[in-house]
Backbone as JSON, one array per atom type, in Angstrom:
{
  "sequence": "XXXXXXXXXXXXXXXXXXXXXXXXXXXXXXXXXXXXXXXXXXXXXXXXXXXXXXXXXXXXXXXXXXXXXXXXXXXXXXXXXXXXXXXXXXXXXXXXXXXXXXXXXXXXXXXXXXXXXXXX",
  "N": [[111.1, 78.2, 111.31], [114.25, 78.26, 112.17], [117.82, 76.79, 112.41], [120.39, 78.21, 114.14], [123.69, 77.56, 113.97], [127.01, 76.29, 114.65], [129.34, 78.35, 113.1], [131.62, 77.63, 110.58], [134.9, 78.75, 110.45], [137.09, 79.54, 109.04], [139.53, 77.05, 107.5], [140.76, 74.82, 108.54], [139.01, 74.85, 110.71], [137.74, 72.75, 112.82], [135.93, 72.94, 115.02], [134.81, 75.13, 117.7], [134.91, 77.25, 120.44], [132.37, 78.68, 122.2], [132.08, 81.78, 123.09], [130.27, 84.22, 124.35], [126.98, 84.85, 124.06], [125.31, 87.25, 122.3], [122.73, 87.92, 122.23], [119.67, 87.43, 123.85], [116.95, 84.9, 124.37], [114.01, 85.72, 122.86], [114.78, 88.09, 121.88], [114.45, 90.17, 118.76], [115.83, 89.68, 115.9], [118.1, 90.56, 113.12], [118.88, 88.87, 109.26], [122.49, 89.18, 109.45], [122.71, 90.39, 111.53], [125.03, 90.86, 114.59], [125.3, 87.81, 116.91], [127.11, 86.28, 118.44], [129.97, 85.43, 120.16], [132.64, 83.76, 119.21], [135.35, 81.29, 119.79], [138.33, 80.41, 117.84], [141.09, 78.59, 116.73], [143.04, 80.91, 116.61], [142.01, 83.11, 116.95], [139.06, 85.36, 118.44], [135.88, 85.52, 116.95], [133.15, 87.89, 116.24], [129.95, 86.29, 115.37], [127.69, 86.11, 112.87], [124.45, 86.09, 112.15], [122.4, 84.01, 110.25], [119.33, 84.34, 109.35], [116.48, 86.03, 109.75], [114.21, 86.92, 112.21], [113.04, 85.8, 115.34], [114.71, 85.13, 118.35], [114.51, 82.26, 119.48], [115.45, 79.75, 121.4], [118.48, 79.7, 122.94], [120.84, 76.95, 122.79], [122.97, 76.0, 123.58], [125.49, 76.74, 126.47], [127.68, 79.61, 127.24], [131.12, 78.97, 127.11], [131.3, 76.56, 126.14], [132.34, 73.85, 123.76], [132.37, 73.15, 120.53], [131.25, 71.23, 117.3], [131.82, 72.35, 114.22], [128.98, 72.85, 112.61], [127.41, 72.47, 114.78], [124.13, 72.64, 116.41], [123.25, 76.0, 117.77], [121.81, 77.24, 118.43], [117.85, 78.45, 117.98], [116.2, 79.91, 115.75], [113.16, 81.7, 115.34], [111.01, 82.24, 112.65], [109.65, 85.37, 111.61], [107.18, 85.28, 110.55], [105.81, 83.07, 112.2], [106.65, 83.65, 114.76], [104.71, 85.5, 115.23], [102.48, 84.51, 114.48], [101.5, 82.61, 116.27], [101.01, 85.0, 118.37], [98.63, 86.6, 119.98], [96.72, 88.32, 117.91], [96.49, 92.04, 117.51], [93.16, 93.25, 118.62], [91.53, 94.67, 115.74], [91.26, 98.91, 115.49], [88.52, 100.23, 116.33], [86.05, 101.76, 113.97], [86.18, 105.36, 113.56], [82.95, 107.22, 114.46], [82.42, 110.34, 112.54], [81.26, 113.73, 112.43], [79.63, 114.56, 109.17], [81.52, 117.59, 107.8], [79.45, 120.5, 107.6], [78.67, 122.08, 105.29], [77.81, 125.44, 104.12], [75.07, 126.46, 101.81], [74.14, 128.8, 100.73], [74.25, 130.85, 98.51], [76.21, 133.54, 97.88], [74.97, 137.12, 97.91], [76.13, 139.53, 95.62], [75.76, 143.16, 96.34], [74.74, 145.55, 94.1], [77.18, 147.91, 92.74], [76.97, 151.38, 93.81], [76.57, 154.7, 92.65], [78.93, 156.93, 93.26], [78.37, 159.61, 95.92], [77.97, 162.66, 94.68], [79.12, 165.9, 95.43], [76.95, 169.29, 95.22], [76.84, 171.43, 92.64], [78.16, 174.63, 92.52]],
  "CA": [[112.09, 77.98, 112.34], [115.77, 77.62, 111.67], [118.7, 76.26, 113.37], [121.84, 79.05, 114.09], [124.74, 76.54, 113.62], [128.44, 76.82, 114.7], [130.05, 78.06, 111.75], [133.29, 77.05, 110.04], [135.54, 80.76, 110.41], [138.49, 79.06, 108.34], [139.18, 76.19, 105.96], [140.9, 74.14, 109.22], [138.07, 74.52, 111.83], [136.74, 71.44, 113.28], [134.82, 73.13, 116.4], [135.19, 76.68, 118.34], [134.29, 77.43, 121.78], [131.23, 79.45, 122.15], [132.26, 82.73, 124.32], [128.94, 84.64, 124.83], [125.84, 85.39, 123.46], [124.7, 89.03, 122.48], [121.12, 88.1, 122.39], [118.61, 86.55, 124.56], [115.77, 84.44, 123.82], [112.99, 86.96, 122.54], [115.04, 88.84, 120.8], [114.33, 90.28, 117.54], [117.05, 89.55, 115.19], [117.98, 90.29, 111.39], [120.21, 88.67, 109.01], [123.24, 90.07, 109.61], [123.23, 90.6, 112.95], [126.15, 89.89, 115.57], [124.63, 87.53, 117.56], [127.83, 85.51, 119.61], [131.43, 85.56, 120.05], [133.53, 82.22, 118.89], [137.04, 81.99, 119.95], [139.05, 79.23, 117.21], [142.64, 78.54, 117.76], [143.39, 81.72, 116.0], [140.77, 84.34, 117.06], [138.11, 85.34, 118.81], [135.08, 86.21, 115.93], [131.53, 87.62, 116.29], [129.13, 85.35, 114.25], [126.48, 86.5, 112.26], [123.07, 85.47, 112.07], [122.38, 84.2, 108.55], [118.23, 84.55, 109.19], [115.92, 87.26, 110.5], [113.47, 86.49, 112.97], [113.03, 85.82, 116.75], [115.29, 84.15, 118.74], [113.65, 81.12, 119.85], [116.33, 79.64, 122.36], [120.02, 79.31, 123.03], [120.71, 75.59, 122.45], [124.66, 75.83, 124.07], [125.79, 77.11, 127.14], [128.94, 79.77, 126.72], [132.27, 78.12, 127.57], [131.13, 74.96, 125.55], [133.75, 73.64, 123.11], [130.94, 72.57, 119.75], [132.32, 70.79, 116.28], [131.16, 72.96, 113.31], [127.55, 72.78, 112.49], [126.27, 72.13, 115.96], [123.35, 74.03, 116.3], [123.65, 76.81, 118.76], [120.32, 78.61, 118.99], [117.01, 78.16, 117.14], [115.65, 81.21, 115.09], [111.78, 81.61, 114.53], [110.75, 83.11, 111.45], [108.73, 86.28, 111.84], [105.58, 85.01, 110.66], [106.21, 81.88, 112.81], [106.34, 83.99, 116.17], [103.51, 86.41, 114.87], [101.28, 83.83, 114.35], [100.93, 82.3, 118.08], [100.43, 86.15, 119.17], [97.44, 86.8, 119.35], [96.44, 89.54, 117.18], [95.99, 92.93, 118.29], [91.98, 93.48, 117.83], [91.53, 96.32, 115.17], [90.82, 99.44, 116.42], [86.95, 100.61, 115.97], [86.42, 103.03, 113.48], [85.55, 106.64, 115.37], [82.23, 108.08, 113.5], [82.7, 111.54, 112.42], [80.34, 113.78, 111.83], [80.56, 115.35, 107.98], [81.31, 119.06, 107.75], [78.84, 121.55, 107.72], [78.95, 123.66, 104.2], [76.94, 126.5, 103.83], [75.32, 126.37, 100.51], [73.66, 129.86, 100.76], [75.23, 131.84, 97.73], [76.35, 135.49, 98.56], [74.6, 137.75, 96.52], [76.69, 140.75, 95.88], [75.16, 143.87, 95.75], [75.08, 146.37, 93.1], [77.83, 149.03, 93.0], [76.42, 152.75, 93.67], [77.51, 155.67, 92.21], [79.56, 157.44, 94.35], [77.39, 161.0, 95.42], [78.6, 164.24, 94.47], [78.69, 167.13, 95.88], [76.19, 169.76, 94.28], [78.0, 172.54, 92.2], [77.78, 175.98, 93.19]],
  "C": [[113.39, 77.58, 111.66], [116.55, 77.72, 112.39], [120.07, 77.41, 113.22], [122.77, 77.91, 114.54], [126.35, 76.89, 113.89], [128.81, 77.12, 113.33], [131.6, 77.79, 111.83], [133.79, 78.45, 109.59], [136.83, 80.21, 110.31], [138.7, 77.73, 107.94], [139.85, 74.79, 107.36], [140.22, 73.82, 110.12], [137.81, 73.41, 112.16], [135.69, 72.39, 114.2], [135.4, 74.87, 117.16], [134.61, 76.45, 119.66], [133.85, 79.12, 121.6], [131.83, 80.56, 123.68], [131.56, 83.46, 125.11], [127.87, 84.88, 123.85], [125.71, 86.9, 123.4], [123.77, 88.78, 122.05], [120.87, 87.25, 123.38], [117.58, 85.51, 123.97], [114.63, 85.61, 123.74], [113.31, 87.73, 121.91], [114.8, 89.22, 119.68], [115.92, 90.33, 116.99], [117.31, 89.17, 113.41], [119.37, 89.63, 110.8], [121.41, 89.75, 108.89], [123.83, 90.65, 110.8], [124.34, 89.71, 113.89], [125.81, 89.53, 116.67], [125.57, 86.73, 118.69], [129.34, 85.97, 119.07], [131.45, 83.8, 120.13], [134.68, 82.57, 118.85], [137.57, 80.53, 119.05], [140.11, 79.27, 117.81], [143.67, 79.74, 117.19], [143.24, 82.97, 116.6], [139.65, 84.53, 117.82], [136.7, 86.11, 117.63], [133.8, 86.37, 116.58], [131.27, 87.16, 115.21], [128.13, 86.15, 114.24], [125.25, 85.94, 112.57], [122.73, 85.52, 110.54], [120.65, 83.99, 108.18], [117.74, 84.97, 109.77], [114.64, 86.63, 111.07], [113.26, 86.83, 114.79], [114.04, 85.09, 117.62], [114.62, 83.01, 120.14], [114.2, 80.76, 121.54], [117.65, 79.27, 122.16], [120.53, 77.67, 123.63], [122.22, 75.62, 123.5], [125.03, 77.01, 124.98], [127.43, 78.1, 126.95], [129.75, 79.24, 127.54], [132.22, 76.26, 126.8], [132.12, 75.11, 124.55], [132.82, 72.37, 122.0], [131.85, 72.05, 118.88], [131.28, 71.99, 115.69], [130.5, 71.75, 112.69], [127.12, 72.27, 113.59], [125.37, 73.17, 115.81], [123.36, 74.42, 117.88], [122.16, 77.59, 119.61], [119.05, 78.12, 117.57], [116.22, 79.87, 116.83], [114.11, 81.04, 114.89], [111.64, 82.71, 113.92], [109.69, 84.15, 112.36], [107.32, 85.88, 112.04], [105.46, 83.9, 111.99], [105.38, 82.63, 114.75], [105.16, 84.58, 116.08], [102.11, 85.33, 115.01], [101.11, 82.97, 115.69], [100.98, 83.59, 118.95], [99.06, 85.77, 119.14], [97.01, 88.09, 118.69], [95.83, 90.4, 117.66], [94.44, 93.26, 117.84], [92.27, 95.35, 116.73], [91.06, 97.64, 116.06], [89.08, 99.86, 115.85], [86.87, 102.0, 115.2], [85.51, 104.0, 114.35], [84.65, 107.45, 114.01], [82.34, 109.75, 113.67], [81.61, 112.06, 111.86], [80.85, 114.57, 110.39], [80.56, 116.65, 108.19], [80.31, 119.71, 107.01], [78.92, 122.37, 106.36], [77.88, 123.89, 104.0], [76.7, 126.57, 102.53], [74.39, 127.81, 99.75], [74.15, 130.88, 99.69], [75.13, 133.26, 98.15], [76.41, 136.31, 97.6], [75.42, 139.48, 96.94], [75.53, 142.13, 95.94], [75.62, 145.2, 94.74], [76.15, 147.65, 93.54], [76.74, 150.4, 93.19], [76.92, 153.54, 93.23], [77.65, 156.35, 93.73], [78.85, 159.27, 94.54], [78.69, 161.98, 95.36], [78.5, 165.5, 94.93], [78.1, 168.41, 94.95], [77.0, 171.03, 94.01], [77.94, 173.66, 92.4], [78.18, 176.7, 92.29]]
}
């Protein structure tokens, strides 16, 4: 599990106001992904996601006004969510029967001479 955190999007930040989310809770989500809009007193930026996972839940309502490093949303790791699934049962293996080879060898038979017609 890890915490998605306001970030600091310039060397003056104190805090941003959170504009929307572009995920849900349930989401799958990798690093890298643009997961919110933050408006500073500059800009409006999408924020990244700096770990891949699930998204757990959205900690901050948009229109809130956070300091940098509040946390915003909680990430669960892959294995994390995987492991309170419950696991799909395997499937059953499907008996086959084996193929059939013929082990009969195929006996050629002898060439013939070809007949001739008798000479006159």
């Amino acid at each position: 599990m890890a915490e998605f955190t306001m970030p600091s999007l310039g060397a003056d930040m104190d805090e941003g106001l959170l504009v929307e989310w572009l995920v849900s809770p349930g989401d799958p989500v990798t690093k890298g992904d643009v997961v919110a809009v933050v408006e500073t007193d500059k800009a409006a930026i999408e924020v990244e996601c700096f770990e891949s996972g699930t998204v757990g839940s959205l900690l901050v309502e948009p229109g809130a006004r956070v300091p940098v490093g509040t946390p915003l949303a909680v990430i669960e790791s892959g294995t994390a969510r995987g492991a309170r699934k419950a696991a799909p049962a395997p499937a059953a293996p499907v008996a086959t029967a084996a193929p059939v080879v013929e082990t009969s060898p195929e006996v050629a038979e002898p060439a013939r001479p070809a007949a001739t017609a008798p000479a006159r």
